[in-house]
C-alpha positions in Angstrom: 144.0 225.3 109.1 145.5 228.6 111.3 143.0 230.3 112.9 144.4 233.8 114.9 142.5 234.3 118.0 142.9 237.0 120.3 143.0 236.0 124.0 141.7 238.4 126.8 143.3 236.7 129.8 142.9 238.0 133.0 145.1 237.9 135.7 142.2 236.4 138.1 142.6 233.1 135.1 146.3 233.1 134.9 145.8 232.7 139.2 143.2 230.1 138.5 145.0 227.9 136.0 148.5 228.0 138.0 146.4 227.1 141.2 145.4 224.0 139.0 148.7 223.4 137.9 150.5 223.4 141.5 147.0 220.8 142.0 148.0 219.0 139.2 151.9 218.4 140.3 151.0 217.3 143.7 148.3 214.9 142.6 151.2 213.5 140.1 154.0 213.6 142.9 151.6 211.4 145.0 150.2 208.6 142.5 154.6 208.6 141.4 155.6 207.7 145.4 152.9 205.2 145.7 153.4 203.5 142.2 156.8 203.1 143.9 155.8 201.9 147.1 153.9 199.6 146.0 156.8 198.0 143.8 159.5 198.1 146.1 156.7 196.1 148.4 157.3 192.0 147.8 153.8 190.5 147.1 152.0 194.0 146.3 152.6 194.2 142.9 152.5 192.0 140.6 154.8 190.2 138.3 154.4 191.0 134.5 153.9 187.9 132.7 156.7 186.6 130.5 157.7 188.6 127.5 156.3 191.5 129.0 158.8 194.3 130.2 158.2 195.7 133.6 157.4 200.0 133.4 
């Protein structure tokens, strides 16, 4: 089911939300170095059992 909505965005939220996005990268950047880190590491991370593929 459509529904038409009409949005009153202000410039102020448009601000606020791309603030959260820039947030939102850098917090994503960070958790994707130390994910890889921590598998280049010997010992950190461990193995996947057998028949399981590695991510």
């Amino acid at each position: 089911m459509a529904v038409d909505t009409i949005s009153q965005v202000t410039s102020t939220d448009v601000k606020a939300l791309c603030a959260e996005t820039l947030a939102l990268k850098a917090v994503v950047t960070d958790l994707a170095l130390e994910n890889r880190i921590l598998k280049t590491r010997p010992g950190l991370c461990p193995r996947p059992a057998q028949g399981q593929r590695e991510r």
